[in-house]
C-alpha positions in Angstrom: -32.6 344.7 -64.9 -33.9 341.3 -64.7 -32.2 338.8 -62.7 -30.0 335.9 -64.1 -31.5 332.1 -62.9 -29.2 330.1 -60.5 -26.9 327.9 -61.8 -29.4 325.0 -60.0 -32.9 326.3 -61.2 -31.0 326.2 -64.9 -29.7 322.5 -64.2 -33.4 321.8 -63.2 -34.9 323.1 -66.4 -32.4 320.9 -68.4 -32.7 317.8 -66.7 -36.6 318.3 -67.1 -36.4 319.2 -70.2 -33.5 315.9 -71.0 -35.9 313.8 -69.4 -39.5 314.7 -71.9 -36.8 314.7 -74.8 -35.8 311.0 -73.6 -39.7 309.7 -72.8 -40.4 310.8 -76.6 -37.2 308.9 -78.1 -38.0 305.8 -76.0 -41.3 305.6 -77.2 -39.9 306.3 -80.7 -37.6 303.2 -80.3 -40.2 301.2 -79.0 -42.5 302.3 -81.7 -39.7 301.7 -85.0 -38.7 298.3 -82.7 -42.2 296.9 -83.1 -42.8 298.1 -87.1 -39.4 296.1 -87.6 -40.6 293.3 -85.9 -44.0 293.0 -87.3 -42.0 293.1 -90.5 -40.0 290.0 -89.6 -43.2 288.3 -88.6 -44.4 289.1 -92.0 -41.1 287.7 -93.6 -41.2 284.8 -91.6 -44.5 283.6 -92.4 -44.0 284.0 -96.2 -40.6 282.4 -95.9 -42.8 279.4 -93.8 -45.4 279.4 -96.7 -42.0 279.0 -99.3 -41.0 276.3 -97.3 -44.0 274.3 -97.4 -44.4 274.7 -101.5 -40.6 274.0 -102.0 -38.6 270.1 -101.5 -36.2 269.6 -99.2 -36.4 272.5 -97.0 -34.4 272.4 -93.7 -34.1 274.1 -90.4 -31.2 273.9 -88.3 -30.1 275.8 -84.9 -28.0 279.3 -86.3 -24.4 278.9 -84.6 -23.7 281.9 -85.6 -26.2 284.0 -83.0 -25.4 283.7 -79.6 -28.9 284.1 -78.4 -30.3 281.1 -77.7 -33.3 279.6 -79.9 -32.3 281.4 -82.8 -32.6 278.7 -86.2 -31.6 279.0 -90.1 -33.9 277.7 -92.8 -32.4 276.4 -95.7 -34.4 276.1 -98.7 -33.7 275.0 -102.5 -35.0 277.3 -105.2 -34.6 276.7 -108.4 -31.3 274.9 -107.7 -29.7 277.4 -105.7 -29.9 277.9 -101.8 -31.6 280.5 -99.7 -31.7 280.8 -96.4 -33.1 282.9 -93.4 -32.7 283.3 -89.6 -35.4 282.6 -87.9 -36.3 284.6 -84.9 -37.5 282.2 -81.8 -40.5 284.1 -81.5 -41.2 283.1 -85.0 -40.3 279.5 -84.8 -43.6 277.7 -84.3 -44.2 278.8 -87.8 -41.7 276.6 -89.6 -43.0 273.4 -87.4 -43.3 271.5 -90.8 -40.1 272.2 -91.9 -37.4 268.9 -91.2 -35.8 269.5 -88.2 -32.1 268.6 -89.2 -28.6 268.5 -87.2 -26.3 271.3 -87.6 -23.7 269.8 -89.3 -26.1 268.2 -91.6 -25.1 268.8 -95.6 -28.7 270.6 -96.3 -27.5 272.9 -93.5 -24.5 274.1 -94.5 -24.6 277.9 -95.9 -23.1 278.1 -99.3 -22.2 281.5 -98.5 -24.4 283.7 -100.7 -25.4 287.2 -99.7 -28.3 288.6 -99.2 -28.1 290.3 -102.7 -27.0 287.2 -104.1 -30.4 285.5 -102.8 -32.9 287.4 -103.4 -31.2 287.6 -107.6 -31.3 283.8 -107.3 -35.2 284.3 -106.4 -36.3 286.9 -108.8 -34.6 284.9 -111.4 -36.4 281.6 -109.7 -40.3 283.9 -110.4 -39.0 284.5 -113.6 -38.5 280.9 -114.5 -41.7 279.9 -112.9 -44.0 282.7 -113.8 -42.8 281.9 -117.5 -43.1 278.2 -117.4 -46.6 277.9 -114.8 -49.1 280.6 -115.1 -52.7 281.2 -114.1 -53.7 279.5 -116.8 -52.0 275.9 -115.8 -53.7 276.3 -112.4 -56.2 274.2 -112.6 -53.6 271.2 -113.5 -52.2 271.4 -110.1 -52.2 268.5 -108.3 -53.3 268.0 -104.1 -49.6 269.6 -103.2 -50.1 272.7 -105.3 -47.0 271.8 -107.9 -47.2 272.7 -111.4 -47.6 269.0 -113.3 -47.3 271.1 -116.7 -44.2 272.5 -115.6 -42.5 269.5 -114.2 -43.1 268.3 -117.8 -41.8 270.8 -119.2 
């Protein structure tokens, strides 16, 4: 009859066997922790590219995150605000965006959601792909604005 393992060789085979389990989910983690922050970086540069093609877009410290560094873009679109946190790692990308003082009136968040935002930007496209497309492009002027569809 075969004999049963000590209690200890059985502990040993679970804490070896606890410990690959753990090396694979860290590396997981790490692994889904750097997709979703090459995501953000991707956000953040098209939210830094919005801000350059839109007027009065603002950037303010977030009071509401505790970390330090962390900022809120504000922008106007189509006469409705959207905003973003901006991730300090990601700040040097809204450079040309005014710096402004919290309690500045641009800065203030008008309290959509995120739903709420991103309805008020496909409806935003909507306007301007109907009003500006391709073929107005080459009535552009230096700061890439529609002329046509100012006129408009």
């Amino acid at each position: 009859m075969p004999q049963r393992p000590n209690r200890s060789t059985v502990q040993s085979a679970v804490n070896a066997t606890a410990a690959r389990v753990g090396e694979r989910l860290t590396k997981k983690i790490k692994a889904v922790e750097a997709e979703r922050d090459g995501a953000y970086r991707e956000r953040a540069h098209l939210v830094a590219l919005l801000a350059a093609l839109t007027d009065d877009a603002v950037i303010s410290y977030a009071r509401d995150v505790e970390e330090p560094g962390w900022q809120i873009v504000y922008l106007q679109l189509g006469g409705h605000q959207a905003s973003w946190h901006i991730s300090p790692r990601d700040a040097e990308l809204f450079a040309h965006v005014e710096r402004v003082d919290v309690e500045d009136s641009r800065a203030q968040w008008d309290g959509h959601s995120t739903e709420a935002k991103y309805e008020r930007i496909a409806s935003w496209t909507a306007d301007l792909a109907e009003q500006c497309g391709p073929a107005c492009a080459e009535q552009h002027t230096e700061t890439g604005r529609c002329e046509i569809a100012r006129s408009r």
